[in-house]
N, C-alpha and C positions, 0 to 999 in steps of 0.2 A: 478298172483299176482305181480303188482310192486314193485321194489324194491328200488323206490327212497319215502324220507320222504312224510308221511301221513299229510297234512295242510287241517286244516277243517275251514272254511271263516264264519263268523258271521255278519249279516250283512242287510240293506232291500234290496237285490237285486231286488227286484222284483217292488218295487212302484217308482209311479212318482212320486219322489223328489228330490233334490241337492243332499241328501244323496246315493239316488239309484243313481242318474247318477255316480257316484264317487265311490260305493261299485261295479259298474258293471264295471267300467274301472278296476279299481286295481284289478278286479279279471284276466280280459283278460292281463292285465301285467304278475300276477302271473300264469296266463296258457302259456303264450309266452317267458318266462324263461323258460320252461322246464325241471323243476329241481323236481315238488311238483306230488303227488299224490292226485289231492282236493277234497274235499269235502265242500258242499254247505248246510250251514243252513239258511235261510231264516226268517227273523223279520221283525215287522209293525212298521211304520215309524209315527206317531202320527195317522190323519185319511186319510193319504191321499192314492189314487187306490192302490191298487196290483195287477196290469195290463197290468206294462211295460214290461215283457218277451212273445214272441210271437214264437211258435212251427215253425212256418214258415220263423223266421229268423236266419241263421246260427251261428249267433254270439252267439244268447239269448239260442238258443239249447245249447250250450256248457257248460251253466249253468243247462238248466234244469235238464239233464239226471247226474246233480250231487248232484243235491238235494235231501238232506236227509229225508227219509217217509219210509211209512212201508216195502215197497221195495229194501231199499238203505238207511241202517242203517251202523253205525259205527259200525268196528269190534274189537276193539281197541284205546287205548288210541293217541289221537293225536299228531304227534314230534312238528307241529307248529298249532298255532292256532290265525287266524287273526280274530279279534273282532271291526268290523268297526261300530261305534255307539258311543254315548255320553260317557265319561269317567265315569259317576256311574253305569250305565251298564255291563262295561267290565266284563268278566268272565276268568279265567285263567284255563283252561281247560286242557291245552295242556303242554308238555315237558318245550317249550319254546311259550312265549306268549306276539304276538306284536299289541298294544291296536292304534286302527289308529282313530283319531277325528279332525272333522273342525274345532273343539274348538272355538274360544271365539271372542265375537263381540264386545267386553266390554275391563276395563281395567285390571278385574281380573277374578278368580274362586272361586267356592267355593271349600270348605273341603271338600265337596263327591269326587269332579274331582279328586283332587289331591290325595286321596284316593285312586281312582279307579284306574289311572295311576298307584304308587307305587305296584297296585295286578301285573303288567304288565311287562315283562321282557325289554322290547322297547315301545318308545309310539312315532307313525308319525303324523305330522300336515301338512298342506297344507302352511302354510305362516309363515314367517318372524312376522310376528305381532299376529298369532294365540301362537306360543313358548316364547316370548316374557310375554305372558301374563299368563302362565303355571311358565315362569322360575323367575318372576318377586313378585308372591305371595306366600306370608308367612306368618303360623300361628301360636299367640303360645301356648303351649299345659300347659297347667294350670292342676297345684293340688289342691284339696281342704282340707285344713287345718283344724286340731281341734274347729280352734277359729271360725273357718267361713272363712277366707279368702284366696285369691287363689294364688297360689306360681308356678310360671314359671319353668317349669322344662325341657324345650325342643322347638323344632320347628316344625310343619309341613309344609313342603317344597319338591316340585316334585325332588326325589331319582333315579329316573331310567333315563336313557339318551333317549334325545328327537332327533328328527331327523326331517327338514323338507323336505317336500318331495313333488311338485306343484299337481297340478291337471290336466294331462297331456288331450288335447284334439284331436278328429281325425280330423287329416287337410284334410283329404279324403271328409269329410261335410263343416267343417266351413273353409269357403274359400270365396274370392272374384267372382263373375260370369259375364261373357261377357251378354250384353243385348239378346244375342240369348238363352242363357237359361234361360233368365226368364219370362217363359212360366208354363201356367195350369192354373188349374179352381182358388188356391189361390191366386196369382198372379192378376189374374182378379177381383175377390171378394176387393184384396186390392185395385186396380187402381178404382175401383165405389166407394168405402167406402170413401177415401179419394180425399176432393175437391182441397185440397192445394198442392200446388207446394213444398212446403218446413213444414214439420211435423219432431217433435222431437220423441225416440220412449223412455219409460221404460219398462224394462220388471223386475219381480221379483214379490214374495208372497207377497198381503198388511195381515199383521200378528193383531192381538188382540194391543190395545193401542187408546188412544184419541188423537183428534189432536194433531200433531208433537211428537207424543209420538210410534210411530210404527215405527219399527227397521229398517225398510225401509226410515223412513219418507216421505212415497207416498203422504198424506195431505198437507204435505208442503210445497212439491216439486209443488205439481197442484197451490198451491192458490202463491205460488212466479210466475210460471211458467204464470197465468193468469193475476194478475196484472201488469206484465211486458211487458203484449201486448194488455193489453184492451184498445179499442177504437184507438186500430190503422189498419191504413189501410193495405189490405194483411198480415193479422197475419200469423203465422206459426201454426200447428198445434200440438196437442199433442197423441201420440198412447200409450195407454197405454195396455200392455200386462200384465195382472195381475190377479187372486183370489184369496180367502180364499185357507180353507184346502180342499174344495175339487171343482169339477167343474159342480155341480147340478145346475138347475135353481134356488135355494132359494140362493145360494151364488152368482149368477151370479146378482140378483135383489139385493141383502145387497150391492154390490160393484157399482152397480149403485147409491143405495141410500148415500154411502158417498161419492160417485163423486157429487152428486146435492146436500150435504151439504156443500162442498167447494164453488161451483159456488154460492150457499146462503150467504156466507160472504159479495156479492157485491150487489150493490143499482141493482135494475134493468134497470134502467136508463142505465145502463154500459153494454157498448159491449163486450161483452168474447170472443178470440178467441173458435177454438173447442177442444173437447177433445174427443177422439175416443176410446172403449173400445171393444179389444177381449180377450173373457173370453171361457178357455176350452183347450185343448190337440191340443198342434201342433205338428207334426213328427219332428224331426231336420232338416229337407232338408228342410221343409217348416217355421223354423226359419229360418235358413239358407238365403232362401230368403225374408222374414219381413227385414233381417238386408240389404241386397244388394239392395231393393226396390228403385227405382230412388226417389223414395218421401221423403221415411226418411233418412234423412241428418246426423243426431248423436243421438248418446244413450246421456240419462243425468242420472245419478243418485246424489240423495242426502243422503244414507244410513247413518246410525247413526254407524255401521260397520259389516265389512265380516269376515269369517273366511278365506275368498280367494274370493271369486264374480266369481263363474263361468261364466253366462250369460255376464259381461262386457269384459272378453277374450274371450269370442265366438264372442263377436261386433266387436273387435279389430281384432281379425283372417280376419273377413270379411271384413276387410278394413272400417267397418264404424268407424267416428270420436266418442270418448269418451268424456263427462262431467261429472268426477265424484268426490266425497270427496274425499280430501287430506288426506286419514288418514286410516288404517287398512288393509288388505288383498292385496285389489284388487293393492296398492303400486310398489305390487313386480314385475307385469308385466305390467304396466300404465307407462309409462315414460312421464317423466317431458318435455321432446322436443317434443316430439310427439303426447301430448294428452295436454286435460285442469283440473288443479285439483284445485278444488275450496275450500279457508281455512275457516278457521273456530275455536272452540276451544271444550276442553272435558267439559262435564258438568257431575253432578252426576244423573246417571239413573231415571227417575221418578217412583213414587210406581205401577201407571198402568203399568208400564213394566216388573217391577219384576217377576220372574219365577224360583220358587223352585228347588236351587240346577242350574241354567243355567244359570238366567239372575239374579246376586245378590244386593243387595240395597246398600252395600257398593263400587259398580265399578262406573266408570265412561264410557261415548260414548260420540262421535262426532257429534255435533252441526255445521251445516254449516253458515255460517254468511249471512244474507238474504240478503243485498246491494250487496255483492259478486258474491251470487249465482245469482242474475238479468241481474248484468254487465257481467258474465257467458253465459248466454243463449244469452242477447243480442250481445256477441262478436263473438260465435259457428253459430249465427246465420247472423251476418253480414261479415262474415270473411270465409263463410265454404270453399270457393275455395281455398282458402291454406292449411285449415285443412284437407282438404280431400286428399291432395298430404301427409302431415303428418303420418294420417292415412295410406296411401297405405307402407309407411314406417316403420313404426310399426307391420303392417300385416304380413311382411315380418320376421322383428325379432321374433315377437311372434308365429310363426306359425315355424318358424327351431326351437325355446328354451324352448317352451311351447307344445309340440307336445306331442300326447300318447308313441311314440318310444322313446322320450327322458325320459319322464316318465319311462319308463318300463328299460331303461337301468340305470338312478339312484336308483331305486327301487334294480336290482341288487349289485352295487356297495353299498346300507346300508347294505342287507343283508349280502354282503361277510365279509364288517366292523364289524357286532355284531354277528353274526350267524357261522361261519365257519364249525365248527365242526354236523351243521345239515344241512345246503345247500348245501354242498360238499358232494360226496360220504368219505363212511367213510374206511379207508385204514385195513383191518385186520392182526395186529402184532400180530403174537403165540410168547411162547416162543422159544430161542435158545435151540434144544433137546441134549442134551450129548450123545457123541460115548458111544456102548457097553461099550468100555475098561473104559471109565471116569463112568459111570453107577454102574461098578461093586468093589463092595466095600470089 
């Protein structure tokens, strides 16, 4: 039996989502501290696979044989308990209970979150603009009165201390590659698929919303991205790495049919550049190379906002150039010398975005300005031999500051901050026993 604290992890390890890639990192943090005895509870992440753990890889073994089933049951009350999922979720299970969320895309949260947080002894975020938006909302807590009406008698406001903490990634994968390693059958598949010499790439989930209304703004990014180079000659092309929630043929034809609604906004008469669509499960080695790809030149995003943007630090890692909004998450590891941030202003969320308790109707998100975002691509795109030394500079920072080791060594330093007396061993004081002679009365 060990004898260091019992942490039991809450979390989707298991599916492919931002959420699982980030519940699977923080777990291999808190296994590489060597401080925890863990244990592994496993939750579904909306619909998406429960299929990214594989017996055959060492890393994901490390989780398996800790998940919790009929076999591998709690035997007791847990001292820590990480709860990685939305904040009305969180469960406080444990001794001590630290509530970890990507939080918020938006300007504010709702009453659940903030709820949810307060059950929480700590609560970690990935960005500077996800705490921001936790420390920044306030509600007030109303009486109702004899006569009818309602008398203020307090606030609700996140009580517990928040900590942010990046989203560390292995520089071991996303890394820059010499032309000799980019070799294989995907590699090859790309160099056929794509006719152009110079293709921009997005990668991210196109999510539920109407044009320019998806939290991505993938719509709006294509029909800027297209009338910016219709009818000229040698267009650039555009890759879009994108689905729904999951990666069936019926999603993979729905993501086709709103790519051929954007391309529908123009006369026919007008020449479109292309737009190229892989839809389905890439390994990270084989992101890894889509981003090193001698074709694609720079990621662009126009998101409406992150809770961090995994995907555009795994671009930057890889040395490719970045185009993205000025505004939420992805901020904090984007440098303003280094990359292109396109402005823009908040607007208040539209009703098709709303989502109960996540995405609320009183926040606002990030509007990119479309003149902007044009002069944008057209600069990324006539400019990129500078931007691409940029980029190689960036890689460099982001890949020493943004790294899973750096990760995992700030993860130590919160927890010595709020935790001491369970991450440390615990020192046992008896009392001082009295001589015989003092004893006997």
């Amino acid at each position: 039996m060990s004898n260091k604290p019992l942490m039991l992890i809450i979390g989707p390890l298991s599916t492919r989502s931002g959420y699982g890639d980030h519940a699977r990192d923080l777990f291999h943090s808190f296994y590489n501290l060597n401080r925890f005895d863990i244990k592994v509870m496993d939750v579904r992440w909306g619909d998406t696979p429960r299929n990214a753990l594989k017996s055959d890889n060492e890393k994901d073994n490390l989780i398996l044989k800790r998940l919790l089933n009929q076999n591998n049951q709690l035997s007791r009350q847990p001292d820590i308990c990480v709860d990685i999922r939305i904040p009305n979720e969180f469960q406080p299970v444990g001794k001590f209970n630290i509530g970890i969320t990507a939080g918020i895309e938006t300007t504010g949260v709702s009453t659940a979150w903030i709820e949810g947080c307060n059950r929480m002894d700590l609560i970690i975020v990935p960005s500077n603009h996800s705490k921001k938006g936790f420390v920044d909302t306030t509600y007030d807590k109303a009486q109702k009165m004899p006569d009818g009406s309602d008398v203020k008698i307090g606030e609700l406001k996140l009580e517990k201390p928040m900590e942010v903490l990046f989203e560390g990634e292995d520089i071991s994968i996303w890394k820059p590659l010499k032309d000799s390693e980019m070799k294989g059958d995907f590699v090859g598949e790309l160099d056929k698929m794509i006719s152009e010499d110079f293709a921009f790439l997005f990668v991210g989930q196109w999510v539920k919303g109407e044009f320019g209304e998806d939290r991505k703004d993938i719509g709006r990014m294509l029909k800027i991205f297209l009338q910016t180079f219709a009818n000229k000659e040698n267009p650039p092309a555009m890759v879009l790495k994108t689905s729904g929630a999951t990666y069936s043929v019926i999603d993979r034809e729905e993501t086709k049919r709103k790519i051929n609604l954007i391309k529908n906004m123009f006369p026919k008469s007008v020449k479109l550049p292309k737009i190229y669509l892989i839809h389905g499960d890439l390994k990270p080695e084989e992101m890894n190379k889509l981003y090193n790809h001698k074709k694609i030149k720079a990621m662009v995003s126009l998101t409406h906002g992150e809770g961090f943007g995994r995907p555009l630090l795994e671009a930057s890692m890889a040395g490719l150039p970045v185009a993205a909004s000025n505004w939420s998450g992805q901020i904090d590891f984007l440098d303003k010398d280094y990359s292109v941030l396109i402005g823009g202003d908040l607007q208040k969320v539209p009703a098709s975005a709303v989502w109960q308790d996540i995405v609320i109707p009183e926040s606002s998100w990030f509007i990119s300005d479309e003149e902007e975002s044009s002069k944008a691509l057209q600069y990324v795109y006539m400019t990129n031999d500078g931007l691409q030394e940029k980029a190689k500079k960036l890689s460099k920072i982001n890949r020493d500051k943004f790294s899973h080791d750096s990760m995992t060594k700030e993860l130590g330093e919160i927890l010595d901050k709020h935790m001491k007396e369970i991450s440390k061993p615990v020192e046992l004081k008896l009392p001082k026993l009295k001589s015989v002679k003092e004893a006997v009365v």
